[in-house]
C-alpha positions as CSV (number, residue, x, y, z in Angstrom):
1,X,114.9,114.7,157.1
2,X,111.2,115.5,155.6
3,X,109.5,113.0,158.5
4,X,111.5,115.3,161.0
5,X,109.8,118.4,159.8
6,X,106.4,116.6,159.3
7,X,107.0,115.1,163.1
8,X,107.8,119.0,164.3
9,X,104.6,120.4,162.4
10,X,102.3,117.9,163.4
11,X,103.6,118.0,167.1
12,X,102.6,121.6,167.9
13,X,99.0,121.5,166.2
14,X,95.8,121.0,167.6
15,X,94.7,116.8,168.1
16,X,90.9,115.8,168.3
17,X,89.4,115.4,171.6
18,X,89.5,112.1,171.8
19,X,93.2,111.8,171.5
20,X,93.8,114.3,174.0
21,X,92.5,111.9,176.5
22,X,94.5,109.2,174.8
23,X,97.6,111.5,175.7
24,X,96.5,112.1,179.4
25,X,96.1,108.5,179.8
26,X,99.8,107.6,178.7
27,X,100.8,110.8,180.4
28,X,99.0,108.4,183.6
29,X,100.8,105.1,182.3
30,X,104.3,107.2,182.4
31,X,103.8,108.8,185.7
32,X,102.7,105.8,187.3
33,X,105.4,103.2,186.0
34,X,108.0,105.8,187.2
35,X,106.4,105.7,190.5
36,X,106.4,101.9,190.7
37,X,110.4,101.5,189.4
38,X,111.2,103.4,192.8
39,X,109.3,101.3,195.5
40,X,111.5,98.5,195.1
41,X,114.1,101.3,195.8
42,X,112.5,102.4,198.7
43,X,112.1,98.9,200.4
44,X,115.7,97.7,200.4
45,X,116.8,101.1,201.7
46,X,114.2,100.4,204.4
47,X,116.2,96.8,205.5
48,X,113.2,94.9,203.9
49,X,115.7,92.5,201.4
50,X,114.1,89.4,201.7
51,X,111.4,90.3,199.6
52,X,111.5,90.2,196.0
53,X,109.8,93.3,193.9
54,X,111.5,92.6,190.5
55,X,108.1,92.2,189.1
56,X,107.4,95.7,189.8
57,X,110.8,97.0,187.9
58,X,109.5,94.7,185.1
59,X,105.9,96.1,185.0
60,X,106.5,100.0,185.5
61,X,109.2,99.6,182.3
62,X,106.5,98.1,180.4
63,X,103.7,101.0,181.4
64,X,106.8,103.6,180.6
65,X,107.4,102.0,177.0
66,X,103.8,101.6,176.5
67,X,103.1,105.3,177.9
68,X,105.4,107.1,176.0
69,X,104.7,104.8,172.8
70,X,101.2,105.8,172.8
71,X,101.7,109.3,173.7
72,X,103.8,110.3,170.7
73,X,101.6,108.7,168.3
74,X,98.3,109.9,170.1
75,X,100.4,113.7,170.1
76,X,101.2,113.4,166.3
77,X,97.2,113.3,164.9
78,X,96.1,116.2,164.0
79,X,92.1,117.6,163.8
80,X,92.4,119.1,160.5
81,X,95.1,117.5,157.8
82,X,94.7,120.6,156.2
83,X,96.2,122.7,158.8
84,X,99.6,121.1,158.3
């Protein structure tokens, strides 16, 4: 229960400025992967089944793992521990 109320404190304070661009990029990472998962979609709904797109499921789950993995650890530092 105490790391949920240290996560929630840390969460809404201010991060250095280097790992607000470290939260924009997996903010990219997650946006993008998401964007990849539906093409495959898109192509089979088009008639276009003979070609294979798994790779791109695979690949946009991996930048939405890795995207959201370094976004909550890059939203969680803080500029001043003494703030908290």
């Amino acid at each position: 229960m105490k790391f949920i109320i240290e996560f929630k404190k840390r969460w809404n304070k201010e991060s250095p400025a280097f790992f607000v661009k470290v939260t924009n990029i997996s903010l990219w990472l997650i946006g993008t992967g998401t964007s990849l998962s539906a093409i495959p979609a898109l192509i089979n709904a088009t008639g276009a089944t003979d070609i294979d797109l798994s790779f791109l499921l695979k690949l946009s789950s991996y930048m939405i793992v890795a995207g959201t993995s370094i976004g909550i650890v890059a939203k969680t530092t803080v500029k001043d521990i003494n703030q908290i």
